[in-house]
N, C-alpha and C positions, 0 to 999 in steps of 0.2 A: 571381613568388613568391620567397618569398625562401628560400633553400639553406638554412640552420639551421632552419627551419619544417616544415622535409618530413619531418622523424623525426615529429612532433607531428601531424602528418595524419592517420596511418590509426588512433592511437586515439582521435582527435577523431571519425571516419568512423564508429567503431567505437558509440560514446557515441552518436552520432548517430541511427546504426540503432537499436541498442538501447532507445532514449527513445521513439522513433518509433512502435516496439513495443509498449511499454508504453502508450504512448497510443493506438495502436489499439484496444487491449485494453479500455481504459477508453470505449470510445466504442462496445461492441457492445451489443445489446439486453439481453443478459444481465449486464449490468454496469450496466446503467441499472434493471433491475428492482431487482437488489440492492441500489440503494442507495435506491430510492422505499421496499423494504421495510424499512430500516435507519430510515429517517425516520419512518415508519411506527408503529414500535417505539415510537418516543417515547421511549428510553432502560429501557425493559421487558425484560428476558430471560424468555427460556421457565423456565428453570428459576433457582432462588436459587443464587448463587455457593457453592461450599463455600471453607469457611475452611480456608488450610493449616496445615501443622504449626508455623508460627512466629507465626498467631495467637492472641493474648493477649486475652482476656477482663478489661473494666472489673472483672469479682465475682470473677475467680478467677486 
């Protein structure tokens, strides 16, 4: 290994676990339901968005 490289290790190690993480995460049952029911959706919300205060109306 080379000596300038080894500062660069433990937050590469670091990145590593943490990704690791995150993809376990995404690979529980519960993460796979969410997204069957995302699909699901078809692009449908339960409820209509509200428009905020910097929506501008084509009439008014």
């Amino acid at each position: 290994m080379n000596p300038d490289s080894a500062p660069m290790q433990t937050p590469l190690e670091d990145l590593t676990a943490g990704m690791e993480t995150r993809i376990a995460g995404m690979q529980t049952p519960e993460a796979r339901k969410a997204v069957d029911r995302a699909f699901a959706a078809c692009g449908k919300l339960r409820m209509r968005p509200k428009a905020g205060t910097s929506f501008q109306s084509e009439n008014g």
